[in-house]
mmJSON file of the N, C-alpha and C atoms, coordinates in Angstrom:
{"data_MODEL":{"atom_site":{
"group_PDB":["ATOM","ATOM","ATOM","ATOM","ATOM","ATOM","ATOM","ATOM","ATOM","ATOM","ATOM","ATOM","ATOM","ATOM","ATOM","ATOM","ATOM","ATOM","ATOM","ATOM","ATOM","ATOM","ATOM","ATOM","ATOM","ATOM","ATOM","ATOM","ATOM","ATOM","ATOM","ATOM","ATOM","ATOM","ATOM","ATOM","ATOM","ATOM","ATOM","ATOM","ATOM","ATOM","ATOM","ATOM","ATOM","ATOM","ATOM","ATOM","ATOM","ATOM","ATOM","ATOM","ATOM","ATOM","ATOM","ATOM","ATOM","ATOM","ATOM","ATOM","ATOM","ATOM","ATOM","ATOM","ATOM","ATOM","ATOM","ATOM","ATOM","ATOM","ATOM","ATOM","ATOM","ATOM","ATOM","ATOM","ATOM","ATOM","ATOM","ATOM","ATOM","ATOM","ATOM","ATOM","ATOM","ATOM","ATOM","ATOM","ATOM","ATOM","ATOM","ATOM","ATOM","ATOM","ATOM","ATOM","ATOM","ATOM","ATOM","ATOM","ATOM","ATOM","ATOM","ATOM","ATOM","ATOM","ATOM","ATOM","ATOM","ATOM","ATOM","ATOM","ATOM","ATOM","ATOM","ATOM","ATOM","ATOM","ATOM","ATOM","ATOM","ATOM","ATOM","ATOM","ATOM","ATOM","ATOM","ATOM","ATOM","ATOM","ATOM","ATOM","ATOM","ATOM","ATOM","ATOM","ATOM","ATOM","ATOM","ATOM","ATOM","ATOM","ATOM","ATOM","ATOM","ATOM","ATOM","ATOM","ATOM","ATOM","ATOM","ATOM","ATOM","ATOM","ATOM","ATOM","ATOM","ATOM","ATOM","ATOM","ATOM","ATOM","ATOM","ATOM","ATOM","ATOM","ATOM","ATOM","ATOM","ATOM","ATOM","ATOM","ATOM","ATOM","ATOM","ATOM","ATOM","ATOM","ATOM","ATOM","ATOM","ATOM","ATOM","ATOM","ATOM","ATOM","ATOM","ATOM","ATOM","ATOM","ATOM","ATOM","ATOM","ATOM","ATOM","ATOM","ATOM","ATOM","ATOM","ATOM","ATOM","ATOM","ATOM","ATOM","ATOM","ATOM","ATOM","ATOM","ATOM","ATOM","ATOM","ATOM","ATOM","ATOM","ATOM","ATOM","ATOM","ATOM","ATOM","ATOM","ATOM","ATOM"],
"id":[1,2,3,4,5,6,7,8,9,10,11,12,13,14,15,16,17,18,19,20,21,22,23,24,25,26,27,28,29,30,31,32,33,34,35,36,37,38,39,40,41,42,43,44,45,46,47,48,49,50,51,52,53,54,55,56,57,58,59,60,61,62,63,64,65,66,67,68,69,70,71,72,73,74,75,76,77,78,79,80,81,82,83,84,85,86,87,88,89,90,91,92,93,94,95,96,97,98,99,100,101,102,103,104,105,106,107,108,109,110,111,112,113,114,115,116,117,118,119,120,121,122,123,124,125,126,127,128,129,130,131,132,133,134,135,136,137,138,139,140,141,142,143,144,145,146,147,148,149,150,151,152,153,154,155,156,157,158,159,160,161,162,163,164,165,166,167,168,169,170,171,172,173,174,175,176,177,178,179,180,181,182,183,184,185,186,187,188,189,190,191,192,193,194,195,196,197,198,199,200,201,202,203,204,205,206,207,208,209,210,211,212,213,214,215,216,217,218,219,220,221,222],
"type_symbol":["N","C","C","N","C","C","N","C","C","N","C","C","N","C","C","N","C","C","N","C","C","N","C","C","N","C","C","N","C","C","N","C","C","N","C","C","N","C","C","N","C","C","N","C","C","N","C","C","N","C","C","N","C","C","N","C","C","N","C","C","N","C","C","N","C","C","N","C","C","N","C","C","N","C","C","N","C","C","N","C","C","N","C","C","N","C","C","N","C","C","N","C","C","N","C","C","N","C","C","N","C","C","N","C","C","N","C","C","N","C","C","N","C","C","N","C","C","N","C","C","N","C","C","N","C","C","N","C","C","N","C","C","N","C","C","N","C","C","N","C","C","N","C","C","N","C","C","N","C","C","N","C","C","N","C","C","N","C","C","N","C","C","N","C","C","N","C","C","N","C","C","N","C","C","N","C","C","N","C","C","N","C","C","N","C","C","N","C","C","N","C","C","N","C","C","N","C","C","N","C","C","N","C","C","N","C","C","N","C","C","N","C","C","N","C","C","N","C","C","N","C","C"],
"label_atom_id":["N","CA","C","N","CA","C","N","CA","C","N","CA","C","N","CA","C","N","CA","C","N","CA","C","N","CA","C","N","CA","C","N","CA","C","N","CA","C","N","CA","C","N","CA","C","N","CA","C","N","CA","C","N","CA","C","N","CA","C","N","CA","C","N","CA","C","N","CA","C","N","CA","C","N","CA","C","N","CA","C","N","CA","C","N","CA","C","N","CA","C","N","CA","C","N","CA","C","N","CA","C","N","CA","C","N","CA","C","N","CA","C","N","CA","C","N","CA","C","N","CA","C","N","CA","C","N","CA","C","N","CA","C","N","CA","C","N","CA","C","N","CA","C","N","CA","C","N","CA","C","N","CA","C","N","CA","C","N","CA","C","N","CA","C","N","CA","C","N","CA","C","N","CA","C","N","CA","C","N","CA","C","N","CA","C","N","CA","C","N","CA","C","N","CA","C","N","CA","C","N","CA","C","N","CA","C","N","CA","C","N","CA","C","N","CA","C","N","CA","C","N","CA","C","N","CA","C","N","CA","C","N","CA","C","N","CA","C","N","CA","C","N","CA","C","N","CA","C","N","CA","C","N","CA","C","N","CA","C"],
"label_alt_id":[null,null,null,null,null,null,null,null,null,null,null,null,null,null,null,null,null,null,null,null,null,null,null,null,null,null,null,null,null,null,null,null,null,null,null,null,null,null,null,null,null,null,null,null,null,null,null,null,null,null,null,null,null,null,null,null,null,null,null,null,null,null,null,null,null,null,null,null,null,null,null,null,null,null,null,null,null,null,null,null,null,null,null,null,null,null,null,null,null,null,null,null,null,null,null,null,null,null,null,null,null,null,null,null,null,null,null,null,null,null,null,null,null,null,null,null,null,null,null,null,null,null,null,null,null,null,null,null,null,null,null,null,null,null,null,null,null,null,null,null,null,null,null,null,null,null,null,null,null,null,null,null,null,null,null,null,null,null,null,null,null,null,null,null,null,null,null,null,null,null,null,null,null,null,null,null,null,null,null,null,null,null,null,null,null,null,null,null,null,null,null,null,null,null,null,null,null,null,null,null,null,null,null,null,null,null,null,null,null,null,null,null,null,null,null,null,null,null,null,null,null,null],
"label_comp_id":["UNK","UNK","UNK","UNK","UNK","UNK","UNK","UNK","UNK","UNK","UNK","UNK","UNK","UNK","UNK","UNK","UNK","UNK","UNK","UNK","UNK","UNK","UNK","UNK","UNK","UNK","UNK","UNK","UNK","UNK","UNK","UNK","UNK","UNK","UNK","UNK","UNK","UNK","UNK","UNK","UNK","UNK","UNK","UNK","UNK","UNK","UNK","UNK","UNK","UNK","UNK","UNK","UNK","UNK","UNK","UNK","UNK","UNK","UNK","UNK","UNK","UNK","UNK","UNK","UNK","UNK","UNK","UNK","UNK","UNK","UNK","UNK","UNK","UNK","UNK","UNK","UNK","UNK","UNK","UNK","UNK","UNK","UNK","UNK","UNK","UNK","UNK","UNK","UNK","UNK","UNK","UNK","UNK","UNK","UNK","UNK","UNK","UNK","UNK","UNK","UNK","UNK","UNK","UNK","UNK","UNK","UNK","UNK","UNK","UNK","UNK","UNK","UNK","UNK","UNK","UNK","UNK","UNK","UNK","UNK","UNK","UNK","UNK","UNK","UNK","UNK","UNK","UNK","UNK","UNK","UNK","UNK","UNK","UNK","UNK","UNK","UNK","UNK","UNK","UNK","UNK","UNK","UNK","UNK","UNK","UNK","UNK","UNK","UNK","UNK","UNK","UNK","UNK","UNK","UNK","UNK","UNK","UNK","UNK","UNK","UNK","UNK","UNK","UNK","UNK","UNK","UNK","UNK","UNK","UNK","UNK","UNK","UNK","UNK","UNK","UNK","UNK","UNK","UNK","UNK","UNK","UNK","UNK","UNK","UNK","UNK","UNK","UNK","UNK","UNK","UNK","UNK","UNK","UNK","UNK","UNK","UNK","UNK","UNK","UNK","UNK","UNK","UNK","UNK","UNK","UNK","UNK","UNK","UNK","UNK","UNK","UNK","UNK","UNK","UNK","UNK","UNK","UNK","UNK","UNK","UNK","UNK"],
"label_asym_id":["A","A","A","A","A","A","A","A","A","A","A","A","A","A","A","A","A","A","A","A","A","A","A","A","A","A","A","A","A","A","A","A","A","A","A","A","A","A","A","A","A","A","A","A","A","A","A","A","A","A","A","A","A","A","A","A","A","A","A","A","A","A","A","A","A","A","A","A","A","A","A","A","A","A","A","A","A","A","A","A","A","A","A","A","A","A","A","A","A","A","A","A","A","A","A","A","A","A","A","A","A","A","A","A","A","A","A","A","A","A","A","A","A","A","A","A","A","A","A","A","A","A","A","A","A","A","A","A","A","A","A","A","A","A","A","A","A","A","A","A","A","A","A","A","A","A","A","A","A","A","A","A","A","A","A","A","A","A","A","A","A","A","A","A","A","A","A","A","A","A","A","A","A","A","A","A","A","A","A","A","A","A","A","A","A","A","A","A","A","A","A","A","A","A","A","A","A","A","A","A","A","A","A","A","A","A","A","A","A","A","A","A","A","A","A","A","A","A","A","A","A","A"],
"label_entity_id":["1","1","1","1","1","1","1","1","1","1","1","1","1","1","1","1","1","1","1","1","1","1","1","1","1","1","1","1","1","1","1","1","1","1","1","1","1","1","1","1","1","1","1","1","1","1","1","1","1","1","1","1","1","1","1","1","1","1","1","1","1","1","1","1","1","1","1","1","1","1","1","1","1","1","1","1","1","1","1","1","1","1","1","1","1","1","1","1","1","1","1","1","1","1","1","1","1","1","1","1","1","1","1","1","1","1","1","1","1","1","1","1","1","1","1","1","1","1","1","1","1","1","1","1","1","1","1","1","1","1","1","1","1","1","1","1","1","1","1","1","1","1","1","1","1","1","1","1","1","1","1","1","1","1","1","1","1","1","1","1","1","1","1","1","1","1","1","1","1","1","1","1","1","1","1","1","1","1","1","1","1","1","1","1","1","1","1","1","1","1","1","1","1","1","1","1","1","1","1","1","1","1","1","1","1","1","1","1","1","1","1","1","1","1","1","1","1","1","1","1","1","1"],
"label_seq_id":[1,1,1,2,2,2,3,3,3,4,4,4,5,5,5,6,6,6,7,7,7,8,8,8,9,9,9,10,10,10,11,11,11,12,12,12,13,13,13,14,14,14,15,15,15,16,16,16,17,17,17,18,18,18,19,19,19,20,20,20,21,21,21,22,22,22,23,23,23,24,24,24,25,25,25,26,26,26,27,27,27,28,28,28,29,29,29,30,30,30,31,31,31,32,32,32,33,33,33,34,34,34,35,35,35,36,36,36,37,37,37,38,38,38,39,39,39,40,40,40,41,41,41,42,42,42,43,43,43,44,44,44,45,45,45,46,46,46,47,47,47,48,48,48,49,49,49,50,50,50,51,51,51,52,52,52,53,53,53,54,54,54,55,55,55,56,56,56,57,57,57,58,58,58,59,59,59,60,60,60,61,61,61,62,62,62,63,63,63,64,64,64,65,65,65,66,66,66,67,67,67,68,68,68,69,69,69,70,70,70,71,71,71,72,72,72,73,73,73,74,74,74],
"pdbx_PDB_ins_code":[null,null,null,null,null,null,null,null,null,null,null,null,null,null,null,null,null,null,null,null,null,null,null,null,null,null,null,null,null,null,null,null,null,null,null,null,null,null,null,null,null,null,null,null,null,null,null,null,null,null,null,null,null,null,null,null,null,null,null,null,null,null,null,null,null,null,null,null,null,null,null,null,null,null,null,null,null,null,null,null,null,null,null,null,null,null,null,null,null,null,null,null,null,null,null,null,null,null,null,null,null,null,null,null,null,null,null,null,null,null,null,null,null,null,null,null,null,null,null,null,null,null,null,null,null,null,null,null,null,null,null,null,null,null,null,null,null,null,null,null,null,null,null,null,null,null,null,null,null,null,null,null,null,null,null,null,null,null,null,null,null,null,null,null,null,null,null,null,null,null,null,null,null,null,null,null,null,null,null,null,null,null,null,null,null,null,null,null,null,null,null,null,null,null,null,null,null,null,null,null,null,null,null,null,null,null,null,null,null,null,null,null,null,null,null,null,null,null,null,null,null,null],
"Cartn_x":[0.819,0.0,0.873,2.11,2.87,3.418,4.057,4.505,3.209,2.25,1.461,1.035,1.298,0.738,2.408,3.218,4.409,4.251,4.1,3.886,2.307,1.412,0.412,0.704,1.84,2.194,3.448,4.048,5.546,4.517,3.86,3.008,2.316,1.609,0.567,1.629,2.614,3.651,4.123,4.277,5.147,4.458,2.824,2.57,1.434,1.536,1.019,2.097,3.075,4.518,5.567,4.773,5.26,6.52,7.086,8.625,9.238,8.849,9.912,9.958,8.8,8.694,9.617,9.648,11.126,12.33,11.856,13.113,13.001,12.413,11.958,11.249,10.537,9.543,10.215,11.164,12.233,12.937,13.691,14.315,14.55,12.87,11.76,12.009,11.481,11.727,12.36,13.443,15.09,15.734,15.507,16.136,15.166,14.296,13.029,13.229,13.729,13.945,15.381,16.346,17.204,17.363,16.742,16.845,16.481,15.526,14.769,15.253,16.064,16.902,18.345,18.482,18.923,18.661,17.172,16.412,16.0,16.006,15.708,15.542,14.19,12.803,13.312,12.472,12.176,13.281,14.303,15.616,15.939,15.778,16.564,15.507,14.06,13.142,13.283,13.559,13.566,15.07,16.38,17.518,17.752,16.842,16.763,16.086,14.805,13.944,15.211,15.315,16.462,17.789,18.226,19.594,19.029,17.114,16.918,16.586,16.37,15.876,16.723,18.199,19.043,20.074,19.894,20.08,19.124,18.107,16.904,17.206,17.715,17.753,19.26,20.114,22.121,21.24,20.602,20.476,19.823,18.676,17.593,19.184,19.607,20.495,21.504,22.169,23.092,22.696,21.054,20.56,20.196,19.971,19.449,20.591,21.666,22.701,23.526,24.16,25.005,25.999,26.766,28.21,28.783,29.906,30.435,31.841,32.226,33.13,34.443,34.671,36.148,37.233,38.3,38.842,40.556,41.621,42.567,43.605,44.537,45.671,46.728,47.461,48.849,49.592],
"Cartn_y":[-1.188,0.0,1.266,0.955,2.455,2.922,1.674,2.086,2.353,2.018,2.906,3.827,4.512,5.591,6.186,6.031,6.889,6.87,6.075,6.022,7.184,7.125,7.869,9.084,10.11,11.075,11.504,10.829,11.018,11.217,10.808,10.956,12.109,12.6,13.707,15.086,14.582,15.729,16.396,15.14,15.542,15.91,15.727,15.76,17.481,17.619,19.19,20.333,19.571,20.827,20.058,20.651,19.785,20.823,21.414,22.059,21.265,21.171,20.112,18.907,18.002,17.026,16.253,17.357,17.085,15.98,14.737,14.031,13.253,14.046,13.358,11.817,11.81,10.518,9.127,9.637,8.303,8.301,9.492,9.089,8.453,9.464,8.324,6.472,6.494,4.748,4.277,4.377,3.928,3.965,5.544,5.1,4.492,4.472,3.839,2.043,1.899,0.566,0.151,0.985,0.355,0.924,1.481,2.208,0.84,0.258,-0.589,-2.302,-2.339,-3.749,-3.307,-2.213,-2.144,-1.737,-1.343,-0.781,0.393,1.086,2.243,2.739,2.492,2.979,4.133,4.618,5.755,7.035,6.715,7.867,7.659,6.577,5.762,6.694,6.728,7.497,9.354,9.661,11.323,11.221,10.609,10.869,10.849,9.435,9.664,10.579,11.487,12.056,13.865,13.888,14.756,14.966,13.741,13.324,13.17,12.786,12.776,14.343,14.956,16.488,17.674,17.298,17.705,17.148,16.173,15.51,16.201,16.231,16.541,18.231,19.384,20.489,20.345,19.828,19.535,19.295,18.387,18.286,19.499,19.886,21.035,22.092,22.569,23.727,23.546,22.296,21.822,21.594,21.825,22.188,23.187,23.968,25.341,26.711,25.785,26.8,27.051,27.63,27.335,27.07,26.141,25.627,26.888,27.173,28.368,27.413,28.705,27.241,27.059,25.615,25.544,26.445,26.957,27.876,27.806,26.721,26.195,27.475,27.394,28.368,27.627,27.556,26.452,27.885],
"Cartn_z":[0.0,0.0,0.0,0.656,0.62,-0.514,-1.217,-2.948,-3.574,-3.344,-4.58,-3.677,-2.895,-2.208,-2.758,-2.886,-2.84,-4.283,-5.343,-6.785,-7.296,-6.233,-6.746,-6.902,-5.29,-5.208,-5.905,-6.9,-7.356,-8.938,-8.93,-10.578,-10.574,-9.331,-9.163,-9.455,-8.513,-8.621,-9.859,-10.232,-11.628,-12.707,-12.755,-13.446,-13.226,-12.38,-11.63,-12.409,-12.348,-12.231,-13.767,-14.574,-15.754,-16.175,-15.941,-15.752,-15.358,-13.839,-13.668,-13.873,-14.406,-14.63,-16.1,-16.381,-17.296,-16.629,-17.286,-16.889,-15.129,-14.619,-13.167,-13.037,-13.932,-14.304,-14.186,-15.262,-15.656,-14.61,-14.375,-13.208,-11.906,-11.596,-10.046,-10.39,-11.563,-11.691,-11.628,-12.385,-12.396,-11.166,-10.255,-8.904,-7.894,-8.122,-7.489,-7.222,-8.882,-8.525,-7.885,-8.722,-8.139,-6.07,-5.672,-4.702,-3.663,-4.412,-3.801,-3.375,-4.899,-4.748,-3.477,-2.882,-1.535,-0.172,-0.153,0.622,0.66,-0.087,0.245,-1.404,-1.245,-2.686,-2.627,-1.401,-1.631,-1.657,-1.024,-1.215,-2.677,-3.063,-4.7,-5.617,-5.402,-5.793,-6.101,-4.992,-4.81,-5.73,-5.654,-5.839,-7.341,-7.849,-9.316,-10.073,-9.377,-9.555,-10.127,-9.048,-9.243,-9.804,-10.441,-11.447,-12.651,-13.229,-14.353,-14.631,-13.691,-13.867,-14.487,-13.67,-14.211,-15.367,-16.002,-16.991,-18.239,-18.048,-18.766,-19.58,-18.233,-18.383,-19.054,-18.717,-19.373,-20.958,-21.32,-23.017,-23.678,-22.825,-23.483,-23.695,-22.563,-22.987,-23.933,-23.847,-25.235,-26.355,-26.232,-27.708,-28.383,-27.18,-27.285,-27.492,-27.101,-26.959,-28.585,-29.079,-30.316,-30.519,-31.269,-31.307,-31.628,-30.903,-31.704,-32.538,-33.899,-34.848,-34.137,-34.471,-33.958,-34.544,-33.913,-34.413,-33.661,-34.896,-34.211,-34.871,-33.758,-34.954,-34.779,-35.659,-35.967,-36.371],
"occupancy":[1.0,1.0,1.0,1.0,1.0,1.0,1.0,1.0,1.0,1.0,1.0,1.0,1.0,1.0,1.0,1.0,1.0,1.0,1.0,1.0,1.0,1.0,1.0,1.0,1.0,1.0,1.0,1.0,1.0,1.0,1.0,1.0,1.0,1.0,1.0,1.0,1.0,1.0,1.0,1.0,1.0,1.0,1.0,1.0,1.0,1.0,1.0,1.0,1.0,1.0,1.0,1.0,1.0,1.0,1.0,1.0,1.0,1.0,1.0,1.0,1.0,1.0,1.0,1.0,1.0,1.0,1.0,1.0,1.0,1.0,1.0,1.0,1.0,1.0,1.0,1.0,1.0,1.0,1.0,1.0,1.0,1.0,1.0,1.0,1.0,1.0,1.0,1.0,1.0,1.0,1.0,1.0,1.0,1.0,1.0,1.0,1.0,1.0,1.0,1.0,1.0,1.0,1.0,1.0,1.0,1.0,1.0,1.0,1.0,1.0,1.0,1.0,1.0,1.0,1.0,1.0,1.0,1.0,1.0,1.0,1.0,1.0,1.0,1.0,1.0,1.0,1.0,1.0,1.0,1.0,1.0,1.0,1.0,1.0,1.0,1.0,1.0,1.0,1.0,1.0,1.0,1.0,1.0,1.0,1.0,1.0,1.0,1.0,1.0,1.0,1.0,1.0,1.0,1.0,1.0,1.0,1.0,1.0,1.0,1.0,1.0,1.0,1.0,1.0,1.0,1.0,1.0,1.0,1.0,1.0,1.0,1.0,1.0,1.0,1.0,1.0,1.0,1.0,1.0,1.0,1.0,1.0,1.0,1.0,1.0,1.0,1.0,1.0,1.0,1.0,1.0,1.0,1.0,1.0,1.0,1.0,1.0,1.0,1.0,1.0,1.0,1.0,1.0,1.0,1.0,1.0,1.0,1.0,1.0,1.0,1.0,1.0,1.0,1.0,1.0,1.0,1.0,1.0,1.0,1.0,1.0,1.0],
"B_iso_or_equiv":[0.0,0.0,0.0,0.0,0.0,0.0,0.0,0.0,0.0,0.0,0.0,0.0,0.0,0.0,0.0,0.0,0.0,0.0,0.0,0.0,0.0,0.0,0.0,0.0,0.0,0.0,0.0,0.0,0.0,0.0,0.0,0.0,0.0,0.0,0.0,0.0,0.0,0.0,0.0,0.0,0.0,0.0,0.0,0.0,0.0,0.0,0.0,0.0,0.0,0.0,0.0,0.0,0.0,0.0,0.0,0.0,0.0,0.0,0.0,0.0,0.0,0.0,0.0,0.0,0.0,0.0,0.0,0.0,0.0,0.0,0.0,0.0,0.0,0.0,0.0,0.0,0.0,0.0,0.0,0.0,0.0,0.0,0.0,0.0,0.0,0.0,0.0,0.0,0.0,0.0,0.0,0.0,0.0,0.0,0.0,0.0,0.0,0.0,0.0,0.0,0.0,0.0,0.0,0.0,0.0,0.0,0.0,0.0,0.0,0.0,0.0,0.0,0.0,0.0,0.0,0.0,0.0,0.0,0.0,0.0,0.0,0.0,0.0,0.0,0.0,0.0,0.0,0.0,0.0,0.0,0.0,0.0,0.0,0.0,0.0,0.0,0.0,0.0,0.0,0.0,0.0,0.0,0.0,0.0,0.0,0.0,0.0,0.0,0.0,0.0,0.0,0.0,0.0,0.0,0.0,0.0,0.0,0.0,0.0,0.0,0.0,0.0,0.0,0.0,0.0,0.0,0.0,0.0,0.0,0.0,0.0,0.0,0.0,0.0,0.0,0.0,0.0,0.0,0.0,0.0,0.0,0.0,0.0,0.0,0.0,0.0,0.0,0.0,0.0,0.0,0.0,0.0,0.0,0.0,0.0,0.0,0.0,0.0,0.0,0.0,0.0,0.0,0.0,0.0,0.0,0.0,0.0,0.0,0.0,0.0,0.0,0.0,0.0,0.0,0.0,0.0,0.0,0.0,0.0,0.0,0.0,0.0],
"pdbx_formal_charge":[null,null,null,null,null,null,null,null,null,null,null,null,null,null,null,null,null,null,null,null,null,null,null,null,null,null,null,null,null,null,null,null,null,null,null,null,null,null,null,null,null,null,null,null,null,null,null,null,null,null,null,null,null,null,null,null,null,null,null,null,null,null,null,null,null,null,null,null,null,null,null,null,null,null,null,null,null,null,null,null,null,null,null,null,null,null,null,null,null,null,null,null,null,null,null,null,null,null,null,null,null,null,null,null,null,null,null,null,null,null,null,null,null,null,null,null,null,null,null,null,null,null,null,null,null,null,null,null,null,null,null,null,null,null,null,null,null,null,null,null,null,null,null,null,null,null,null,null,null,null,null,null,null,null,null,null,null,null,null,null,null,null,null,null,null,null,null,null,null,null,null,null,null,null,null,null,null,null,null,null,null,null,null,null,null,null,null,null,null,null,null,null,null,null,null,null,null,null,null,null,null,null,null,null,null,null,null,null,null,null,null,null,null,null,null,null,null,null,null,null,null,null],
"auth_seq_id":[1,1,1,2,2,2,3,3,3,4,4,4,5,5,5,6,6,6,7,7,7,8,8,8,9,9,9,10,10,10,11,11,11,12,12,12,13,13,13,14,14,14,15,15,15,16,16,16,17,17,17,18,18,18,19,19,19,20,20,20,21,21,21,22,22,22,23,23,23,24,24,24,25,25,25,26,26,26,27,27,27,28,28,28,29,29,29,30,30,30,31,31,31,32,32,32,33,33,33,34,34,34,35,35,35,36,36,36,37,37,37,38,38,38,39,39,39,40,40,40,41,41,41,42,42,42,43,43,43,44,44,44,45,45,45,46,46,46,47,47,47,48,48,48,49,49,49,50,50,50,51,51,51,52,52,52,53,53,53,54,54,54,55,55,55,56,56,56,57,57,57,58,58,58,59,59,59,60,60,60,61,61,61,62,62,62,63,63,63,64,64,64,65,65,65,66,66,66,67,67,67,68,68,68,69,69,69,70,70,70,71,71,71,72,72,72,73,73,73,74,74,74],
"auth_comp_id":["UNK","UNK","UNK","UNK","UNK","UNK","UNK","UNK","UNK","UNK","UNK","UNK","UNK","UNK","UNK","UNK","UNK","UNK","UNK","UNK","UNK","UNK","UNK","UNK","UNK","UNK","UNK","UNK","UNK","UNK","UNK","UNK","UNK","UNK","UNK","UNK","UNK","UNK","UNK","UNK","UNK","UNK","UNK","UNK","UNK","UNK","UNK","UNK","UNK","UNK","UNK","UNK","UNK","UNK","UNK","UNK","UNK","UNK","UNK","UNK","UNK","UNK","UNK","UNK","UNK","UNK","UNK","UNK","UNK","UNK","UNK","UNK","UNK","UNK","UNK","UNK","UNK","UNK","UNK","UNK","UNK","UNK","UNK","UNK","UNK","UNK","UNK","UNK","UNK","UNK","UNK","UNK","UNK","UNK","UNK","UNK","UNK","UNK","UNK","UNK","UNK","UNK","UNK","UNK","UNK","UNK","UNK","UNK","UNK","UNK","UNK","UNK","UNK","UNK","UNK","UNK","UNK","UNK","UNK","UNK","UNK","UNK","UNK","UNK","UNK","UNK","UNK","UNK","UNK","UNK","UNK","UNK","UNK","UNK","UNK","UNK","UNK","UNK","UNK","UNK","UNK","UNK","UNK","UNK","UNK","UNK","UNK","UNK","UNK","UNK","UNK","UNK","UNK","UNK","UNK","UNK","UNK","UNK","UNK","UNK","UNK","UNK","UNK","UNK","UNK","UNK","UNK","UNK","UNK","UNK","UNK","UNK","UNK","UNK","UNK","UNK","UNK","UNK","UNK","UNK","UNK","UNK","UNK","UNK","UNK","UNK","UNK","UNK","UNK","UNK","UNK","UNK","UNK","UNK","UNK","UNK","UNK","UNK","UNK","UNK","UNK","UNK","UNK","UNK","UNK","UNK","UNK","UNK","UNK","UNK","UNK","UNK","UNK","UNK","UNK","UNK","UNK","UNK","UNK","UNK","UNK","UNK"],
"auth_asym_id":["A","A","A","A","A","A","A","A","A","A","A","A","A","A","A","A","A","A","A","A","A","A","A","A","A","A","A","A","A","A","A","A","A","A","A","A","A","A","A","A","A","A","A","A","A","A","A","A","A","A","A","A","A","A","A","A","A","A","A","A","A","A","A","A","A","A","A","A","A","A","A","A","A","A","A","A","A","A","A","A","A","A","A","A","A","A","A","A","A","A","A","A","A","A","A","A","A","A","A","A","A","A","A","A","A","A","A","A","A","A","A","A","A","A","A","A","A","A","A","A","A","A","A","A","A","A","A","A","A","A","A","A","A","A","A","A","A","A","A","A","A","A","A","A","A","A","A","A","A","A","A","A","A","A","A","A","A","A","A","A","A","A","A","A","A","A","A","A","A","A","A","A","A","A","A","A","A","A","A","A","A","A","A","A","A","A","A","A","A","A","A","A","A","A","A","A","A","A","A","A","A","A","A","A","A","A","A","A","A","A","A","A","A","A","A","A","A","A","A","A","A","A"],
"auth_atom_id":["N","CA","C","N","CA","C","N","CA","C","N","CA","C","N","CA","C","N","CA","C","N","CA","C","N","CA","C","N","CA","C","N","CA","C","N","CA","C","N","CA","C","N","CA","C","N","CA","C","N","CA","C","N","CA","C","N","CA","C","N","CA","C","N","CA","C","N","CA","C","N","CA","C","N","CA","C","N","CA","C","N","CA","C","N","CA","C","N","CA","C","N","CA","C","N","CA","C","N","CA","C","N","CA","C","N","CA","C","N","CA","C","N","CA","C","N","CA","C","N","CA","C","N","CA","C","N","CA","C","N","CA","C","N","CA","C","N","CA","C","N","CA","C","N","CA","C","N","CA","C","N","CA","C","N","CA","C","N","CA","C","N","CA","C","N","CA","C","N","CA","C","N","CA","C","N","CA","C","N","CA","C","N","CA","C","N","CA","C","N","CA","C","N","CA","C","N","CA","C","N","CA","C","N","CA","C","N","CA","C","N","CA","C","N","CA","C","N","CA","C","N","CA","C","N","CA","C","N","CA","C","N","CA","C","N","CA","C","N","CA","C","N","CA","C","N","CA","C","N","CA","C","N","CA","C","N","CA","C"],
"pdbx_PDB_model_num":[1,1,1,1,1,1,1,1,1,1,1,1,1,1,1,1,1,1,1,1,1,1,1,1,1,1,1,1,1,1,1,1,1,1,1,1,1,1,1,1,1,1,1,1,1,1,1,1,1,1,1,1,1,1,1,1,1,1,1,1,1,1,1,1,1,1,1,1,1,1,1,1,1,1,1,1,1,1,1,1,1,1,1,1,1,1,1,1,1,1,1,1,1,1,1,1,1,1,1,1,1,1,1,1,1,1,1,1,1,1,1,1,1,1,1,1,1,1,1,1,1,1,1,1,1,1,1,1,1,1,1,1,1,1,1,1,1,1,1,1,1,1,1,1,1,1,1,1,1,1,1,1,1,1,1,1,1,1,1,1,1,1,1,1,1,1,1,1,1,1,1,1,1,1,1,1,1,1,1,1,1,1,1,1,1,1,1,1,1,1,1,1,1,1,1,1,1,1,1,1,1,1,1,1,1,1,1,1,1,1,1,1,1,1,1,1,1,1,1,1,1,1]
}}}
């Protein structure tokens, strides 16, 4: 009953606050599970939640940003 009570509120969240839900989703799961194959869901949960978030925002800006040209001098 507590994982889907902690799964109902990690979905509500993310899905309320779709900014940040960027990347959080996947993340919740991934550390969710692996959090879990050592005890601890729910830190594995919040921790991935927050490493896919900022993963999520590292690509948006490396796309958004512009290569400037390489520029070697010999």
């Amino acid at each position: 009953m507590k994982r889907l009570l902690l799964t109902v509120a990690v979905l509500t969240f993310a899905i309320s606050s779709s900014v940040y839900a960027k990347g959080c989703i996947k993340g919740a799961i991934v550390g969710g599970v692996a959090g879990s194959t050592v005890g601890h869901g729910k830190l594995g949960a919040v921790a991935g939640c927050v490493v896919g978030h900022h993963e999520a925002n590292k690509a948006d800006a490396a796309k958004s940003s512009p290569q400037a040209p390489n520029q070697s001098s010999k």
